[in-house]
N, C-alpha and C positions, 0 to 999 in steps of 0.2 A: 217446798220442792227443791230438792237439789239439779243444781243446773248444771251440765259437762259436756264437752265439745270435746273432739278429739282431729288432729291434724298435723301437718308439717310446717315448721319453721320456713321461713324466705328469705333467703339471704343474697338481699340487694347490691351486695359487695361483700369483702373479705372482714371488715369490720363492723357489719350490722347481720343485725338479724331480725325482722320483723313476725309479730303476731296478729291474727286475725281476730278478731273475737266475733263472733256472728250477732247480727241482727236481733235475734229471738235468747239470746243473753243479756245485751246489753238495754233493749226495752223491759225487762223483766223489771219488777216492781223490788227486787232480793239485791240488782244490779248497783254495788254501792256509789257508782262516778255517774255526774253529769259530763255537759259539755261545759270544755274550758275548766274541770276538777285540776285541781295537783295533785300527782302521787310521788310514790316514792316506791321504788321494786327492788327486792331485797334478796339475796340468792342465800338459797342451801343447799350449800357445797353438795354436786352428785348427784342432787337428791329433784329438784326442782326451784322454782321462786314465784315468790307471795307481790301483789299490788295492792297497795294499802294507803289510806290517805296520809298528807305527813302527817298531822296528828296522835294516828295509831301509837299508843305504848304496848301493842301487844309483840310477844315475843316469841308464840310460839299460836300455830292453828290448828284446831281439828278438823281435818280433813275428813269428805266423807269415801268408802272405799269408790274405786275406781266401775263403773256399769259397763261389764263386758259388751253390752251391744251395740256400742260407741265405738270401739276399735273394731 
């Protein structure tokens, strides 16, 4: 099952910006973080950014397309 949420950024101040990730994502059994995980968030340029444990050597993701009924 591919999992997608769609919503707006929070931005608690001039220098942050937080995300929400929902409940019914983060229990999902696909969801790769526990509590107390490390990651590591990695930006492409323009484009969006990937959360990935530091371990990941991956360097690129297939993405699945975007499900209009979410926006």
């Amino acid at each position: 099952m591919v999992l997608q949420f769609a919503d707006t950024f929070d931005n608690p101040s001039e220098s942050t910006a937080r995300v929400y990730i929902p409940a019914e994502i983060v229990t999902d059994s696909a969801f790769p973080f526990g509590p107390g995980d490390s990651y590591v968030l990695r930006v492409a340029r323009h484009e969006g950014f990937a959360v990935t444990p530091p371990d990941s050597d991956r360097e690129t993701i297939d993405l699945p397309p975007i499900n209009e009924e979410i926006l």
